[in-house]
Every structure is written in C-alpha cells, then in structure tokens.
MDAnalysis code that builds the backbone (N, CA, C; Angstrom):
import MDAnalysis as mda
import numpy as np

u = mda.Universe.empty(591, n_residues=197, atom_resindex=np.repeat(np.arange(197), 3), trajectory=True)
u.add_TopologyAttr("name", ["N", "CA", "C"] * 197)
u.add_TopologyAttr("resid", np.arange(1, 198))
u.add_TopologyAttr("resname", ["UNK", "UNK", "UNK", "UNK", "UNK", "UNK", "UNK", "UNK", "UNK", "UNK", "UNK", "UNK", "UNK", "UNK", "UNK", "UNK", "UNK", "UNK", "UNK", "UNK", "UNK", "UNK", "UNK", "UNK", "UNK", "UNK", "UNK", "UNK", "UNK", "UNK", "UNK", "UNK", "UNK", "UNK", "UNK", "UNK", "UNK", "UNK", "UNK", "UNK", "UNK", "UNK", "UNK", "UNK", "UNK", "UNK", "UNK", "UNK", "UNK", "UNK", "UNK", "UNK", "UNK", "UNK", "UNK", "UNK", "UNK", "UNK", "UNK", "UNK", "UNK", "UNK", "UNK", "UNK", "UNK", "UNK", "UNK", "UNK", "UNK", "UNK", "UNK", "UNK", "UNK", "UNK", "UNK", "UNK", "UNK", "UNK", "UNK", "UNK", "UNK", "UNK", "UNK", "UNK", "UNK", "UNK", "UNK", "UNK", "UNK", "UNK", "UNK", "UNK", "UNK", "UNK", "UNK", "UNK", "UNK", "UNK", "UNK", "UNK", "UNK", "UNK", "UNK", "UNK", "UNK", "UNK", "UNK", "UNK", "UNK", "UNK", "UNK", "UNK", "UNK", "UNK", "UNK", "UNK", "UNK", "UNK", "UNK", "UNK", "UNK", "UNK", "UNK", "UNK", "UNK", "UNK", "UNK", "UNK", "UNK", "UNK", "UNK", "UNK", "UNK", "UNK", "UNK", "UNK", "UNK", "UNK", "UNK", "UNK", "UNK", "UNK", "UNK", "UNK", "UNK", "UNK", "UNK", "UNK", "UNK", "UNK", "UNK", "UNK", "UNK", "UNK", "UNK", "UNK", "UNK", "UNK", "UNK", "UNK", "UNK", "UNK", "UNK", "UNK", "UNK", "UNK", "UNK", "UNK", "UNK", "UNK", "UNK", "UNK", "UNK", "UNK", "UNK", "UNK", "UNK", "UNK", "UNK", "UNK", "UNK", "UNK", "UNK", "UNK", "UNK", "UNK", "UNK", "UNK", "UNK", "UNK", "UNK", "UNK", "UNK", "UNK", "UNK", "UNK", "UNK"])
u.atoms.positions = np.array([
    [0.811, -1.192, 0.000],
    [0.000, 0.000, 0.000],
    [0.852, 1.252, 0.000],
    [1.860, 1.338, 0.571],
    [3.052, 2.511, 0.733],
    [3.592, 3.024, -0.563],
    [3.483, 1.619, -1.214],
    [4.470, 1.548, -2.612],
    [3.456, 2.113, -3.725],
    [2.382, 2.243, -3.873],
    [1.299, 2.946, -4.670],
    [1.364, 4.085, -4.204],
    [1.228, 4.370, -3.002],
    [0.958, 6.233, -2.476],
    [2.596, 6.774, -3.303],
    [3.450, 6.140, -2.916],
    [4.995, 6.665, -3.235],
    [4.967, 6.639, -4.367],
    [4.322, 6.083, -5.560],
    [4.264, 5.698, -7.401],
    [3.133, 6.939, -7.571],
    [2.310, 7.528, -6.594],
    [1.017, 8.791, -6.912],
    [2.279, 9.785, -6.644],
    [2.972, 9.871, -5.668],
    [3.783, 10.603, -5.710],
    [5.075, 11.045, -6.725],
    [5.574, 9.480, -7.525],
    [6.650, 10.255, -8.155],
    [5.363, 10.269, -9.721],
    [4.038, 10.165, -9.911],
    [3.632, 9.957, -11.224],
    [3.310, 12.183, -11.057],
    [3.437, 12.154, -10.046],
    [2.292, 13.774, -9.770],
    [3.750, 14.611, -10.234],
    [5.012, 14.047, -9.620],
    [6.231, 14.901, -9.689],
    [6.689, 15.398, -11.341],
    [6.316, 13.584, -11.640],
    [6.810, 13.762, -13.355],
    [5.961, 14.386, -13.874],
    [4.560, 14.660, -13.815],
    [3.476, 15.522, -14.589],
    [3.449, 16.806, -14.511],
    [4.240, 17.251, -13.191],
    [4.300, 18.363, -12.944],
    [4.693, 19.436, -13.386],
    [4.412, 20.259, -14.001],
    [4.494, 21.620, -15.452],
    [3.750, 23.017, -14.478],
    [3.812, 23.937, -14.912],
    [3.170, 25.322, -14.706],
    [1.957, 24.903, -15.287],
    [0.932, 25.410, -14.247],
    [-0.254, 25.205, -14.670],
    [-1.474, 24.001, -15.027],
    [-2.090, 23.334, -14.900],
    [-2.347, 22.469, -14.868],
    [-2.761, 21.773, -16.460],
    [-2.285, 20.170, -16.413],
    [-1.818, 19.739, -17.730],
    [-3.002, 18.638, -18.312],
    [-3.626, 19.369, -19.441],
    [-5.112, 18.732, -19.398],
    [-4.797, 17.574, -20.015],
    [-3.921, 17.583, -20.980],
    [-3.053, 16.259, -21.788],
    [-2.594, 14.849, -21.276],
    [-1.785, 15.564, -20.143],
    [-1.509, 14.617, -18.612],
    [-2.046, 13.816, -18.491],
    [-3.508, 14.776, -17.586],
    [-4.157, 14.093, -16.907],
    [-4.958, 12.844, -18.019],
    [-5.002, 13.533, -18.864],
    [-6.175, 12.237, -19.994],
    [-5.046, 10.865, -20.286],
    [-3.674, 11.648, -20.185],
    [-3.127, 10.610, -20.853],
    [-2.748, 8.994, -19.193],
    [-2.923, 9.733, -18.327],
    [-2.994, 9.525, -16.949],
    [-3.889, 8.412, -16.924],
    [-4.941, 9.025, -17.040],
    [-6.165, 8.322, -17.353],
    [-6.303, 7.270, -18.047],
    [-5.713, 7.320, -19.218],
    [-6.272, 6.255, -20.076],
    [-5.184, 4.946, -19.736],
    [-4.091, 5.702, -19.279],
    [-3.015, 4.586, -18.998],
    [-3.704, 3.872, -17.664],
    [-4.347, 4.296, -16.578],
    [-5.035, 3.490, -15.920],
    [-6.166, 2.553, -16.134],
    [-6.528, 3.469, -17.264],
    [-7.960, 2.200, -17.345],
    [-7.194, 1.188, -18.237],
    [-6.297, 1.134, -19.103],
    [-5.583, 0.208, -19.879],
    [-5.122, -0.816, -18.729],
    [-4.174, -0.471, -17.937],
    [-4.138, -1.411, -16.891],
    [-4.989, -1.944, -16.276],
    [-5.987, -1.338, -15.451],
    [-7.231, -1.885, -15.396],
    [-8.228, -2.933, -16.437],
    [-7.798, -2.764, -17.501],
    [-8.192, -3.592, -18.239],
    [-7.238, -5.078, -18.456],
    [-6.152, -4.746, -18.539],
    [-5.824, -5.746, -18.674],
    [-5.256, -6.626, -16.806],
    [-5.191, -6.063, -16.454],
    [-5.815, -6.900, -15.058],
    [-7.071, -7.474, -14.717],
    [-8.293, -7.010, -15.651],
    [-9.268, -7.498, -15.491],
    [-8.927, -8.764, -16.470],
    [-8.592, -8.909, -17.332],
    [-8.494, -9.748, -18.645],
    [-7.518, -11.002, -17.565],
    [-6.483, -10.403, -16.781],
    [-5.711, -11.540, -16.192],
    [-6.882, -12.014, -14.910],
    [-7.693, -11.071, -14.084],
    [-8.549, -11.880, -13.198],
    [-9.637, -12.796, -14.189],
    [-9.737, -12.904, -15.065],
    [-10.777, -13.665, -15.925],
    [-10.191, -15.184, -16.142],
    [-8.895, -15.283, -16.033],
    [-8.054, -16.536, -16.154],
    [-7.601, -16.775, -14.528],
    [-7.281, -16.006, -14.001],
    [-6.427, -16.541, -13.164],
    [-6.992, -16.666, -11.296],
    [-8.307, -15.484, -11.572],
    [-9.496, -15.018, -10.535],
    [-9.362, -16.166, -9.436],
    [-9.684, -17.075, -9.704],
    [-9.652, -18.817, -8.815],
    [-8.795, -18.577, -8.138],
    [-7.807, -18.276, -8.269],
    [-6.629, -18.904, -7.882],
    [-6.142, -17.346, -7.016],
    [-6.709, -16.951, -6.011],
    [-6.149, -15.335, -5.909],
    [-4.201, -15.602, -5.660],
    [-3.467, -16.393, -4.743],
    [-2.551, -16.579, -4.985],
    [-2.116, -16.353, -6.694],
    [-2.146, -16.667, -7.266],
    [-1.537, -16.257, -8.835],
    [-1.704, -15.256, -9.834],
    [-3.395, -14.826, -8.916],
    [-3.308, -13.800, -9.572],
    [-2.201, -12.522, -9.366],
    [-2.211, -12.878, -7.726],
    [-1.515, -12.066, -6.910],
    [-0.086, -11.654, -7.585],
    [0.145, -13.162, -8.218],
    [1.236, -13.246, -8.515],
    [1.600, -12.103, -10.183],
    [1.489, -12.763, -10.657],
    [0.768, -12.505, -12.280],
    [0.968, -11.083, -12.296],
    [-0.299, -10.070, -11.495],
    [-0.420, -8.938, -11.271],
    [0.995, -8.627, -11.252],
    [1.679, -8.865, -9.650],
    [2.969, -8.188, -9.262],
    [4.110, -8.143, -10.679],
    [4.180, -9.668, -11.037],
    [4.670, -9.839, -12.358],
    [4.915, -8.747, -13.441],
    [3.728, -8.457, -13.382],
    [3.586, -7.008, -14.883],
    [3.411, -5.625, -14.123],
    [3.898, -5.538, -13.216],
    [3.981, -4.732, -12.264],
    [5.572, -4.390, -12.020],
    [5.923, -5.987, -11.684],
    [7.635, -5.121, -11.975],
    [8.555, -4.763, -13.242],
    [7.571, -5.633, -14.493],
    [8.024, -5.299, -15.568],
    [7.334, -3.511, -15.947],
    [6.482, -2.698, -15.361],
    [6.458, -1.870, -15.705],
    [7.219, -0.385, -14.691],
    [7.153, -1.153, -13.341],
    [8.098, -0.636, -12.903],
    [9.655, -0.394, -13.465],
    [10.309, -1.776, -13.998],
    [11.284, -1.452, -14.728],
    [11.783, -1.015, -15.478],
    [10.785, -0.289, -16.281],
    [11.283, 0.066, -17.056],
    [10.801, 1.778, -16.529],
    [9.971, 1.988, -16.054],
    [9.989, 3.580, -15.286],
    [11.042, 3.325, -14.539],
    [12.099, 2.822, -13.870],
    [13.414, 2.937, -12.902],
    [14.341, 3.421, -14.205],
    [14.362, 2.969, -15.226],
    [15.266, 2.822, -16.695],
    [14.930, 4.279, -16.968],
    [13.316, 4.871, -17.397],
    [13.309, 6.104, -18.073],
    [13.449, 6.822, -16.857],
    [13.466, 7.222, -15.639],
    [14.001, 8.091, -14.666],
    [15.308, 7.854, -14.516],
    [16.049, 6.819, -14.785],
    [17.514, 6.898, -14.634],
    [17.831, 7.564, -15.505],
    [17.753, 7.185, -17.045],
    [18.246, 8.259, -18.054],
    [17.376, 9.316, -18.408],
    [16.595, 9.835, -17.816],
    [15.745, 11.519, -17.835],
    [16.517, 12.319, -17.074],
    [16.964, 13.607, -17.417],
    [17.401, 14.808, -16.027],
    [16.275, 14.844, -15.617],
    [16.960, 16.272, -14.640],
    [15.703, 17.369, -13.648],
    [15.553, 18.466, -14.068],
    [14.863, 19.276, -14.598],
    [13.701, 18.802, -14.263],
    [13.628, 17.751, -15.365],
    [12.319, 17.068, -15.549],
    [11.950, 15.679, -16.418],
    [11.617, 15.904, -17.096],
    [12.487, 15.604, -18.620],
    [11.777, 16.343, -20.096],
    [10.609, 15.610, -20.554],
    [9.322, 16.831, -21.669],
    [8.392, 15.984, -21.516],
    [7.939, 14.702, -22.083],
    [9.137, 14.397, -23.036],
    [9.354, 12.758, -23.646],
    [8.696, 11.839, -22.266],
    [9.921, 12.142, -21.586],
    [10.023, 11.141, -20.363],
    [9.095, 11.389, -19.571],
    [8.862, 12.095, -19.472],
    [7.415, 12.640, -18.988],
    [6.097, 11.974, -19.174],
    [5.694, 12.104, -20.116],
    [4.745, 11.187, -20.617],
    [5.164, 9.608, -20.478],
    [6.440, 9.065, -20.852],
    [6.333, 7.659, -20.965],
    [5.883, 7.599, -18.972],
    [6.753, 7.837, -18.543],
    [7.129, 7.605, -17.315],
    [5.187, 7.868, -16.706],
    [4.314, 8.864, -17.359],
    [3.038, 8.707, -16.497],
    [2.036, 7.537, -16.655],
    [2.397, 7.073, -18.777],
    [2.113, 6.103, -18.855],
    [2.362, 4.445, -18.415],
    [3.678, 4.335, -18.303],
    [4.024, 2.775, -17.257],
    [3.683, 2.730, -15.875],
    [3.406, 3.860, -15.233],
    [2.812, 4.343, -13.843],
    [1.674, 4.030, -13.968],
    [1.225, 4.596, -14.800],
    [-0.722, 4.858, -14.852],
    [-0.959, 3.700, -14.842],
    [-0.245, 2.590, -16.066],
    [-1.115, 1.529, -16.226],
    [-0.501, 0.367, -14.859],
    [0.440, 0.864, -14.117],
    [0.625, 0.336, -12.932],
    [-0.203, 0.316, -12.335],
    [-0.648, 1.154, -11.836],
    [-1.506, 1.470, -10.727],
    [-2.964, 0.728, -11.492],
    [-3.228, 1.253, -12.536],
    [-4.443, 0.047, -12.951],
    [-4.665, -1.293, -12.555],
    [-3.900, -1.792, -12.637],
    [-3.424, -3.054, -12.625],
    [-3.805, -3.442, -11.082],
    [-3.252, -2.657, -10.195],
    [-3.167, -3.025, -8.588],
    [-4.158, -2.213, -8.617],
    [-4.783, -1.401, -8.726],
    [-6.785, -1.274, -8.445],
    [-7.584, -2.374, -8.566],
    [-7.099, -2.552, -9.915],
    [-8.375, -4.117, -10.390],
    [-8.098, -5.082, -9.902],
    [-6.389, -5.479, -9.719],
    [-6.034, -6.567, -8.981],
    [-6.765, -6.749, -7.572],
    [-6.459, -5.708, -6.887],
    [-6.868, -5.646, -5.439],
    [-8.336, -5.729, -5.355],
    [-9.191, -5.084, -6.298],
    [-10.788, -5.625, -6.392],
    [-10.785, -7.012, -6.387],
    [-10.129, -7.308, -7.285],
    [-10.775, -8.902, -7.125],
    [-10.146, -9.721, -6.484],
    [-9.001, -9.455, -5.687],
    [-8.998, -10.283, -3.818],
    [-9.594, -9.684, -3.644],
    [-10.114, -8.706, -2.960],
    [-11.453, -8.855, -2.661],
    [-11.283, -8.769, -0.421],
    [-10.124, -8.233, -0.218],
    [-10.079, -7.841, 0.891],
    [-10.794, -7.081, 1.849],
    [-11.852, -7.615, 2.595],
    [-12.743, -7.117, 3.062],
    [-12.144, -5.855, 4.071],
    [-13.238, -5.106, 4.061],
    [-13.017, -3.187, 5.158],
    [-11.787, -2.698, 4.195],
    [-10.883, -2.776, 3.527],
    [-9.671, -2.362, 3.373],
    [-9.616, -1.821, 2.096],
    [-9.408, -0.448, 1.702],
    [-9.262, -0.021, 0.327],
    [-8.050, 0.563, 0.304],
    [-7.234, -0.130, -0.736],
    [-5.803, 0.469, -0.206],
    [-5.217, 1.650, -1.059],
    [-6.046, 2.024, -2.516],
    [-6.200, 3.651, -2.911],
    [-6.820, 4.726, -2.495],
    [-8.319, 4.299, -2.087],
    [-9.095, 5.431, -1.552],
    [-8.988, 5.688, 0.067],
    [-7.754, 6.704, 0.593],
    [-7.575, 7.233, 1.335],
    [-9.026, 7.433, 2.279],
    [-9.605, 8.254, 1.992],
    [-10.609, 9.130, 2.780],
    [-11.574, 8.167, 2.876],
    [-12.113, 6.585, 1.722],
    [-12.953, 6.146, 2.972],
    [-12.533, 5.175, 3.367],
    [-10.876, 4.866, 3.866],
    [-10.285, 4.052, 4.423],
    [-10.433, 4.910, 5.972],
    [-9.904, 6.037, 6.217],
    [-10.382, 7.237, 7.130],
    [-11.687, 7.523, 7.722],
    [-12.588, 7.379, 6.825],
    [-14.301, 7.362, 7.190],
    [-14.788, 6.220, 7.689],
    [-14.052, 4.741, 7.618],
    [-14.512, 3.588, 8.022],
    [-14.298, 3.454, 9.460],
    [-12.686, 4.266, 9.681],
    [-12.268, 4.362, 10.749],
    [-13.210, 4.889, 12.029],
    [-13.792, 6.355, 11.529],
    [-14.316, 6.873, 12.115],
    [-15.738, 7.139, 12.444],
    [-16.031, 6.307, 11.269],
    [-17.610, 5.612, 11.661],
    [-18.239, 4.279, 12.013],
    [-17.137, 3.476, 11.760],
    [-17.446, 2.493, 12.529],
    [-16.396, 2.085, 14.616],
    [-16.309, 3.225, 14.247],
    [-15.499, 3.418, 15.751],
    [-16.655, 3.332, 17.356],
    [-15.864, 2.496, 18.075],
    [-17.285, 1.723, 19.008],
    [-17.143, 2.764, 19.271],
    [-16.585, 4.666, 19.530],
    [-16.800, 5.785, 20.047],
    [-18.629, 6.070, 19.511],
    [-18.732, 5.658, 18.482],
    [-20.125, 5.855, 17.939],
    [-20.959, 4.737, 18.153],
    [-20.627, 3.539, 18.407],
    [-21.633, 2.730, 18.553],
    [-20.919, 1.417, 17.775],
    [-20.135, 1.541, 17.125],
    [-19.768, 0.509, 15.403],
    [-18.918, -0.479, 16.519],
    [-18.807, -1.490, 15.882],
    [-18.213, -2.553, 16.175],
    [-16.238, -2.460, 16.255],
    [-15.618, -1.449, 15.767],
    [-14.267, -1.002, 15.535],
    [-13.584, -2.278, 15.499],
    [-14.223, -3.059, 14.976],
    [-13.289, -4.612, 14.716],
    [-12.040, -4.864, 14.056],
    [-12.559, -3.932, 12.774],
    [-10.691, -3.966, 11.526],
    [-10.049, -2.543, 11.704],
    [-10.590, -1.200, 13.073],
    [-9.764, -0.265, 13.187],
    [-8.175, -0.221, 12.866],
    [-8.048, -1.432, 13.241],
    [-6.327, -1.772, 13.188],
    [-5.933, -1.867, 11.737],
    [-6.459, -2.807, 11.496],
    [-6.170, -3.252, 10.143],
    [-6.349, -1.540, 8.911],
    [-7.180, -0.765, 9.316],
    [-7.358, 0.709, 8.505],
    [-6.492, 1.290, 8.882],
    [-6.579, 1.410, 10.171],
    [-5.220, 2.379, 10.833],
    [-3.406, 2.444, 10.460],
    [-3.531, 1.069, 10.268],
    [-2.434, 0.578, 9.718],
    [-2.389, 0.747, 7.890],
    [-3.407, 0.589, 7.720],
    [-2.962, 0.836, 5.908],
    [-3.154, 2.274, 5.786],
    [-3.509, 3.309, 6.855],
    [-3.684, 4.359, 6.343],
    [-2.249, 5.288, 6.995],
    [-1.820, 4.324, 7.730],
    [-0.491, 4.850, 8.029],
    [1.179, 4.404, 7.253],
    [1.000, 2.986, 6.650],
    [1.451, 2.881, 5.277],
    [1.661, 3.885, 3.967],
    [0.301, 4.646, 3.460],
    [-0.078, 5.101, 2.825],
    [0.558, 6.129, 2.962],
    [0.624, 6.858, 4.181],
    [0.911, 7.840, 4.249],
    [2.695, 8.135, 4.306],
    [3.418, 7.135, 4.761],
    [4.364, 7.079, 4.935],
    [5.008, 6.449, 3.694],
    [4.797, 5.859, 2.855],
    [4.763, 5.793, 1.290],
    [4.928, 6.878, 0.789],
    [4.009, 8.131, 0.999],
    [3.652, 9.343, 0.361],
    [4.602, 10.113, 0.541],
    [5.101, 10.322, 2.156],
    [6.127, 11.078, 2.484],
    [7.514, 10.517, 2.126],
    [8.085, 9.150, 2.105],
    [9.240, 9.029, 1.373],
    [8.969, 8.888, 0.094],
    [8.414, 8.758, -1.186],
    [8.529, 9.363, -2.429],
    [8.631, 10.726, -2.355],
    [8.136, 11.297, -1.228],
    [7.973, 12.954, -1.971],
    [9.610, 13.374, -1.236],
    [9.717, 13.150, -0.169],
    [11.498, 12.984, 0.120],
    [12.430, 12.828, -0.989],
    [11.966, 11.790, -1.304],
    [12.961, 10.983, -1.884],
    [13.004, 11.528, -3.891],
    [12.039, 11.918, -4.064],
    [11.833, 12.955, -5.123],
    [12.577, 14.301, -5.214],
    [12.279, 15.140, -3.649],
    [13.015, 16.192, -3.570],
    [14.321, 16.440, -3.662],
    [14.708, 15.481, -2.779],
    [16.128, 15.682, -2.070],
    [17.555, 14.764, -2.841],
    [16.244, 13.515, -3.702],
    [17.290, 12.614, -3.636],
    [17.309, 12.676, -5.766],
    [16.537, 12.047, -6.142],
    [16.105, 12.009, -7.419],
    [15.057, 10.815, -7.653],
    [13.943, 11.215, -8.619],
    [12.975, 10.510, -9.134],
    [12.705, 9.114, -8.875],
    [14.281, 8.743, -9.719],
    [14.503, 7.292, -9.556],
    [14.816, 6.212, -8.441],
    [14.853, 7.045, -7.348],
    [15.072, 6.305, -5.865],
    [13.635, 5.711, -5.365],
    [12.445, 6.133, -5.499],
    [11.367, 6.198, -5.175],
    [10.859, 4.187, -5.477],
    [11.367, 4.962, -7.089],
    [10.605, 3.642, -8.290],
    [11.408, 2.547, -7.969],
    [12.935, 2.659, -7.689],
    [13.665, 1.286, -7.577],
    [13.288, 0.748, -6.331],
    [12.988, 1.667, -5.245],
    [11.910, 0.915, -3.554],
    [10.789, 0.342, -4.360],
    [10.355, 1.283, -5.357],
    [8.590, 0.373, -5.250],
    [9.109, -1.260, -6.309],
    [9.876, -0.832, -7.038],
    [9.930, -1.862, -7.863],
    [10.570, -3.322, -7.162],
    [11.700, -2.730, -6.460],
    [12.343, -3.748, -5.302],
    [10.871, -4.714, -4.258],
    [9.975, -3.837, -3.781],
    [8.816, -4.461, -2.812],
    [8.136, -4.838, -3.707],
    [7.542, -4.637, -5.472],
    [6.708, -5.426, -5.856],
    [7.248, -6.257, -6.519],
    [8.642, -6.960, -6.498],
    [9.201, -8.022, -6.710],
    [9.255, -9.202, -5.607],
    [9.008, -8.495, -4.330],
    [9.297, -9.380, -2.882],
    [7.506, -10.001, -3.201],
    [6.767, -8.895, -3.358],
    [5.421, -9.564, -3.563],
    [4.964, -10.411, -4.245],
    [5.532, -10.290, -5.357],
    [5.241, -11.094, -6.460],
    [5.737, -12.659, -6.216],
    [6.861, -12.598, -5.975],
    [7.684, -13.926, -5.471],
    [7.217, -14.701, -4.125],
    [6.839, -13.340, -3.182],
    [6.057, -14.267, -1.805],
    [4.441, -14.516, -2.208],
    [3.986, -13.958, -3.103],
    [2.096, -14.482, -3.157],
    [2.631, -15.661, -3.877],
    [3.315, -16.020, -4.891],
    [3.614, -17.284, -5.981],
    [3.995, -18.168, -5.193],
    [5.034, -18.202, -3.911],
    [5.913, -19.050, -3.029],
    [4.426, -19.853, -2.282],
    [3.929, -18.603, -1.469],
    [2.837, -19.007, -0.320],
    [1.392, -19.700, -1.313],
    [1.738, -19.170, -2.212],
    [0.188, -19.863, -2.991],
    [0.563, -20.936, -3.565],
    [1.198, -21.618, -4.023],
    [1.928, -22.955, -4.530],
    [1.262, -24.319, -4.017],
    [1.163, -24.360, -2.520],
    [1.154, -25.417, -2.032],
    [-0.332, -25.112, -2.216],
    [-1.331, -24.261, -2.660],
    [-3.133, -24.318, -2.697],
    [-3.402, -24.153, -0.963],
    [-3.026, -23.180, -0.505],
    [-3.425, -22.746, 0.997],
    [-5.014, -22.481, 0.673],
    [-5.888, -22.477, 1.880],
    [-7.050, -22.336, 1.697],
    [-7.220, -20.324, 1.505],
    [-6.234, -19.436, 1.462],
    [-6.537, -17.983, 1.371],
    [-6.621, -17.811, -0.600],
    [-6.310, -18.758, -1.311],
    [-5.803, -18.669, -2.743],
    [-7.101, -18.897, -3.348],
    [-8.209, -19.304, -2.570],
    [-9.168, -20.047, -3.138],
    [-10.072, -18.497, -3.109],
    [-11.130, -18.114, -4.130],
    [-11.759, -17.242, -4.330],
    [-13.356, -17.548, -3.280],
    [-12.937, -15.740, -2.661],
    [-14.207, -16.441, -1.961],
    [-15.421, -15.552, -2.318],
    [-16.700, -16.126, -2.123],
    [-18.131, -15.850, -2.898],
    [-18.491, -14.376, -2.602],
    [-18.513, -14.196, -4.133],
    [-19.076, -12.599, -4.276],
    [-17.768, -12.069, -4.682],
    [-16.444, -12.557, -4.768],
    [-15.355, -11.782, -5.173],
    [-15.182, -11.893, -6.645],
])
C-alpha cells in the first residue's frame, strides 16, 4: 500500500508543469484504465486462484516498474516531456493493474487507494459511535502505510532524485510477487476465491 501512495507521488512529480496539464491528466487516465483492463483480462483466467493472480499482477507490475526505474535513470531534472509522458504512462497503467487486482482479492473493510474512505470507516465504525471497531487496526495501519509511502517518495523525489522512489517500489513489488507465488503454490485455503469476489 506505501508503494502505490509513493508511485502517486513520483507519477504527480513527473506531470508536474506550470499550470495544470489537461493532456496529462487524460493521458494519466487512459493509462489506468488500460491497466485496469488488462488486469481485469488476467482476473478472468487466473481469478480462482487469488494466490496467482496475486502473482501474475505483481509480475507485470515489476516489468512496468522497470522500465519507469530505466526512463528516470536516463531523464534529467527537471523531467523532459518525452520522459514525462512515458514515465506517467508505465505508472498509470501500474496502478491500474493493482486497483483491479486488489478488487478482485477482494479484501474485506480495506481499500488500499481510496484514502478518505479508508479514514471514514475508521471513524464511523469506531465503538466511540456505537460501530463494532473490529478492523480499526487493520485501517489504521494501511492508512499509516499510505501515508508514509507518500512522504518518502515525496522525500525521496526532492532531495534525492525521481529514480530512488521507483527502484523501492519496484524492489517491494518483486518481494510480492515472489512471496504471493511461493505461499500460494502449495493451494493454501486464502488462494481459493471467496463468494461474491
């Protein structure tokens, strides 16, 4: 979850121009729903099995990470807008990918993009009001991930360069990819899709 807030962070850095960039954002856009699409196309094969999908996902995840570590290594600072664009597009359709992926595990209370009603779950289902505060922890904790994701990309953007950010995220969605494939192998009962996902 850290490693997406820190990839919103270096995708916002590279887009970043005087004024706001209507081109960007569409091109932003479409690179997400492309990923999104084709993560949906991989949950259509692989859905059963959330272990592989898990896997699969991370898979084309570090291949697109890698190659955003490649165009921020050879881009200066500021980021010309060649690189610019590629770099929002292998992002965008990153993050697609781990939206749709993460829909279909299918992790109950837990949204690990939408900030504010990961925050609102917190605070409305808090036994302070009456709610059961059962997965407080479990929110509290991804919303403190999130946030701390956010603040070392944007560190690590400022101070350090672009490409420090992407080689952390790309480094952790390689550990992922390799531990959902390792732990899902043997058919644990968490790999198995459960009803309504």
């Amino acid at each position: 979850m850290s490693t997406i807030a820190a990839l919103e962070v270096v995708t916002y850095a590279a887009s970043a121009s005087p004024g706001f960039s209507i081109a960007a954002s569409l091109v932003a856009l479409a690179a997400f729903v492309a990923g999104a699409f084709g993560a949906g196309k991989l949950a259509s094969q692989f859905g059963h099995h959330r272990g592989r999908l898990l896997a699969y996902a991370g898979a084309l995840q570090v291949g697109l990470f890698s190659i955003a570590v490649v165009l921020a290594a050879l881009c200066g600072d500021p980021v010309p807008a060649g690189y610019r664009y590629a770099l929002i597009v292998v992002l965008g359709a990153a993050m697609g990918i781990q939206n749709a992926g993460v829909r279909k595990l299918g992790v109950p209370d837990l949204t690990t993009t939408v900030l504010t009603l990961t925050i609102t779950g917190i605070a409305a289902d808090s036994t302070l009001v009456g709610g059961t505060g059962s997965v407080s922890g479990r929110r509290v904790i991804a919303v403190a991930a999130m946030l701390l994701g956010a603040l070392v990309g944007a560190v690590l953007v400022i101070h350090v360069h672009i490409v420090a950010p992407l080689a952390i995220a790309l480094g952790l969605m390689a550990i992922v990819a390799g531990a959902s494939w390792t732990a899902g192998a043997s058919d644990p009962l968490w790999v198995r899709t459960t009803r309504g996902s």
